[in-house]
N, C-alpha and C positions, 0 to 999 in steps of 0.2 A: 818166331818165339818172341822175340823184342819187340814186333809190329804188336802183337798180343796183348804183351805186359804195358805199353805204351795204352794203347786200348781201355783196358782196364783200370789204369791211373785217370786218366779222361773221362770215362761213369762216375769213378769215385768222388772224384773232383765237383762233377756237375751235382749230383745227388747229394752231397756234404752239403755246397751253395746252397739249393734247394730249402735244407733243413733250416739254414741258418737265416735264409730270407722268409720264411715261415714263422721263424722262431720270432724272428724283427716287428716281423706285421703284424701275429700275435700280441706281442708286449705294447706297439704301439695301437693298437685297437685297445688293450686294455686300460692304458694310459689314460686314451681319448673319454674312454666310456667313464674312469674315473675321474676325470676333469669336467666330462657334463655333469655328473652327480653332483659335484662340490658344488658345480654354479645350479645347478636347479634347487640345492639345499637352503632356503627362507626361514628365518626367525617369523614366526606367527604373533603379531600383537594386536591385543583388542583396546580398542579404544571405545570407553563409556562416554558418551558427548549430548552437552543442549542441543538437541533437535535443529534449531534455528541456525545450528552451524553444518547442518545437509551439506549443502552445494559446494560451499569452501571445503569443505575436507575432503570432496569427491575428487576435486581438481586440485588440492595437496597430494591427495593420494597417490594420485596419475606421475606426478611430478618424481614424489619423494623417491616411489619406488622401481623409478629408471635406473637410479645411480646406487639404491641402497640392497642390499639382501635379505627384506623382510616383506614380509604380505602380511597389509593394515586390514581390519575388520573393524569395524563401525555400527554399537550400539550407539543408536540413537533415540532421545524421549525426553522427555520431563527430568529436570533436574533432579528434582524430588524423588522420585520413581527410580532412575540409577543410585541414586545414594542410597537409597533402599536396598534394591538389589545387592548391592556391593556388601553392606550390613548385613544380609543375610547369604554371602558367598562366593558369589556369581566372579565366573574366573574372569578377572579385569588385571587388565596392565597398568591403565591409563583412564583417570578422571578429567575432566572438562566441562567444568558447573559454567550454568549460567549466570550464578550470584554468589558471593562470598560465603553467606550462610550454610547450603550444604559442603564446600566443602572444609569449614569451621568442623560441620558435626564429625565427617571423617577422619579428620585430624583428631579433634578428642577422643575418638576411637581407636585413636592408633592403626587407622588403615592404611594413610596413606604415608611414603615417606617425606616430611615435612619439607626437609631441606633440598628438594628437586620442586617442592612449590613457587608456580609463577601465574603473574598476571599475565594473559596469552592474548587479548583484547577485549575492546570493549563495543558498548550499543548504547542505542537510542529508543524509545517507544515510541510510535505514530498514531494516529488513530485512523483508522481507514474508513472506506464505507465501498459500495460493490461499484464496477466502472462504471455501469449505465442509470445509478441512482440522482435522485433529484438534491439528496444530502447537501447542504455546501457549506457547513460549518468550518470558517477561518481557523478557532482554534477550540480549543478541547474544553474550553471557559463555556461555550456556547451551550456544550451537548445538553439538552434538555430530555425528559423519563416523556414527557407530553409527545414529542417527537419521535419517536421510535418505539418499536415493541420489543425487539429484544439487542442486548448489547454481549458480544462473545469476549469473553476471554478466558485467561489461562484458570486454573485453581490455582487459588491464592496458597493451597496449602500444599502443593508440591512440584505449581511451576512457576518459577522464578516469575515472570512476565506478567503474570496474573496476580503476584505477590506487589509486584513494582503500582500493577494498576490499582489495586485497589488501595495501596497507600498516595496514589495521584489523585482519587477519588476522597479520598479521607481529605486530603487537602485541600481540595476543592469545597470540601463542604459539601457534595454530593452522593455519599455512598449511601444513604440511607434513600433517599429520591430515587439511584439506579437500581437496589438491588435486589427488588422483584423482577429487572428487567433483566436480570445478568444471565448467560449461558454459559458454564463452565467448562471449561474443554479440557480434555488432556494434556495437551500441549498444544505450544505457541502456532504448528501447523493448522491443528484441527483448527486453531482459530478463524485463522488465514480463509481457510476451504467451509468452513460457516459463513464468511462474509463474501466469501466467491458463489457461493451457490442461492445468497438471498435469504440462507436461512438465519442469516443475523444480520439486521441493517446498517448496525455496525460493526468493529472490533479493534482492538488496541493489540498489537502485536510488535515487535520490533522491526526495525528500517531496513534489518539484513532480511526480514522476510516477505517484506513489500516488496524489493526491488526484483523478485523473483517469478512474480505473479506481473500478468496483464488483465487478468480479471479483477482487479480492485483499482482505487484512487486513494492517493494519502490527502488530506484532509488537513490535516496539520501534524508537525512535530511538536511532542509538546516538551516544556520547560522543563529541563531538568535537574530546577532546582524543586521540583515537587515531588520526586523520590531521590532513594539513595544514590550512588553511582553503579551506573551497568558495567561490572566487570567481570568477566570471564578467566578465574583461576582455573589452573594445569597441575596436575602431580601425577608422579607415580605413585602405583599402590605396593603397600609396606611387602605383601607379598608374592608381588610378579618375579615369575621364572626367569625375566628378561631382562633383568634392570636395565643395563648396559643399552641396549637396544632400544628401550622403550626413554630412558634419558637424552640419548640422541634425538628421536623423534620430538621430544617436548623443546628441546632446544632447539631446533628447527621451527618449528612453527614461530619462534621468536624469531629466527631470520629476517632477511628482507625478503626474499623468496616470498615464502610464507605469505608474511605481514602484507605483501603488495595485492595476493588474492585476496586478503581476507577482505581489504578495504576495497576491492572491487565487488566484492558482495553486500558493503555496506556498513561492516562492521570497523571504529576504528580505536586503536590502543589509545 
């Protein structure tokens, strides 16, 4: 009778443990499954940007979001053309003009918020021409309408780049000579890929998007005391769901981090 009740203390016993080692890996599975959720959970920010800054914000991107909890997305285009967009809705977190003026207009709109505006860097213009061309214009003084048949660049009326040349032209004394010759592009890329593909024998684009291409040659940098200054302001917009999130990111790219890719692309503050 006592070997019995012994017996039956010894099931109990084991069968209790059981429940309770069940109970443990239960709560710790659920622990576990609750602790990857937290870390798979990203703040989603878009960032609206001049086209010409592709490459550096691919490889900020790579960077930022080892150490941070947000996944960036990246509209990129004509200056002109985002601040558009944005005017008419388009869910933005984060502006990054190629020139002062669009984001002036945004600020008088009250889009974006003022006091998180910064100069994020700056550029040069070049004037390119295709790598296997005869072209050998020293500088930008040279380029002659006799010479050439068609010359790419940006629209003056909504991409920075194309806005910058043709006030380099107007200086020159040349815009009226060029501008049967001019092709308009969307943005500073299509320039780029007109002048790579020969369908423009020349084109004037910035130095961050020369150095990205081997299908072209720069030709000269030109003076730039013959346009305004290339600067590249940052804000956030007055109504991102992110602030917090999306201010951090803009002060980063003010980093040295940052700032070290951007000028390995070409661009500098």
């Amino acid at each position: 009778m006592k070997k019995l009740a012994i017996f039956i203390l010894v099931i109990a016993s084991l069968l209790f443990a059981g429940c309770n080692s069940n109970d443990t890996s239960d709560k710790s599975s659920q622990d576990s499954t609750e602790k990857a959720n937290k870390t798979e959970e990203k703040t989603p920010l878009t960032v609206s940007a001049a086209v010409s800054l592709t490459d550096a914000l691919e490889e900020i991107k790579e960077l930022y979001e080892k150490d941070h909890p947000v996944e960036l997305t990246f509209n990129l285009g004509g200056s002109g053309t985002l601040a558009q967009q944005i005017q008419q809705g388009a869910p933005v977190d984060i502006f990054i003009s190629a020139n002062q003026e669009w984001m002036d207009t945004l600020e008088k709109d009250d889009l974006v918020n003022t006091s998180t505006r910064e100069n994020v860097t700056g550029n040069k213009i070049v004037l390119i021409t295709g790598a296997d061309s005869k072209i050998d214009y020293k500088s930008v003084d040279e380029v002659s309408a006799a010479d050439v048949d068609q010359i790419a660049i940006g629209n003056p009326e909504s991409v920075p780049a194309g806005e910058y040349t043709e006030e380099i032209l107007h200086n020159l004394k040349k815009w009226d000579e060029m501008k049967d010759k001019l092709v308009l592009a969307k943005d500073v890329r299509q320039v780029l890929t007109y002048v790579e593909t020969g369908n423009a024998d020349i084109g004037f684009v910035y130095e961050s998007d020369a150095v990205t291409s081997d299908k072209i040659k720069v030709l000269s940098t030109v003076d730039e005391s013959l346009h305004d200054p290339i600067i590249y302001p940052g804000a956030v917009l007055a109504d991102t769901k992110h602030e917090k999130e999306a201010e951090e990111f803009l002060k980063f790219l003010e980093a040295e981090d940052a700032q070290s890719i951007l000028e390995k692309y070409g661009f500098k503050k």
